[in-house]
N, C-alpha and C positions, 0 to 999 in steps of 0.2 A: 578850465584846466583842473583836471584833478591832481590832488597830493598820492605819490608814489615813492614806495620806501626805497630806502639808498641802496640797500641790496638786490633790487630787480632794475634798479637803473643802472649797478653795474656790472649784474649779472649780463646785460642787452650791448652796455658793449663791447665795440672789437677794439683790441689792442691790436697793433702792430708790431709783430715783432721784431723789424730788421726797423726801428726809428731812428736810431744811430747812421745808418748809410744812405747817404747824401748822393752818393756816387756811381756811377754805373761797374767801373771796376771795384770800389769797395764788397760790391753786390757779387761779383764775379771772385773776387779772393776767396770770396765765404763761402760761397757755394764749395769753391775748389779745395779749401779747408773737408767739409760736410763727406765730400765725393772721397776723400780721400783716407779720412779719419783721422786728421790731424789737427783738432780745432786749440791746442794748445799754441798750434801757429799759425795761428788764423791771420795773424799781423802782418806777417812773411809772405804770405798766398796775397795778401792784398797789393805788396809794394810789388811782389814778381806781376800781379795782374797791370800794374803802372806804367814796368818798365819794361817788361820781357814780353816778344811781339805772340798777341794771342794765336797766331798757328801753331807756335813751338810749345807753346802751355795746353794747346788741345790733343796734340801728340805725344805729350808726355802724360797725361792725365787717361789717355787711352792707352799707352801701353802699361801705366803702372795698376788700372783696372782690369784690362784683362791679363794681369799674371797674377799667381799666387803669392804674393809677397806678404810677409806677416811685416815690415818698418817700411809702408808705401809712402812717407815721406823722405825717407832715402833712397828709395827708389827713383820716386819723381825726380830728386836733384841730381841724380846719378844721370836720367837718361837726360833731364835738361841742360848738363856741363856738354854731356856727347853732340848735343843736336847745335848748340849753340858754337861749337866748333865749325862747325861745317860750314 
């Protein structure tokens, strides 16, 4: 075994970047954060991923993508107040 300097052994490896989520919907808030450009609440995306049923979060995450909205975080809660009425 040869001696290899610290900087190629940590050039080699791979960090993980999502090592904080444990979870399958933690994984899915973030995403939905990412998707939507609102990683300042990325916390919020996680708890609605928790508790609000994923077909109503995959329907509001597609109609607030494809419109032009410049505050797509108000948006998404806008259309998920509407949906979740229903």
């Amino acid at each position: 075994m040869s001696m290899q300097a610290l900087g190629n052994i940590l050039k080699n490896k791979t960090i993980d970047k999502n090592k904080y989520i444990s979870r399958e919907f933690q994984d899915y808030g973030v995403r939905l954060a990412e998707d939507l450009g609102d990683l300042a609440h990325k916390s919020l995306y996680i708890k609605l991923s928790k508790t609000v049923d994923r077909n109503i979060l995959e329907q509001c995450k597609r109609f607030v993508i494809d419109s032009n909205a410049n505050n797509r975080g108000a948006l998404f809660m806008w259309k998920m107040k509407q949906l979740r009425k229903k």
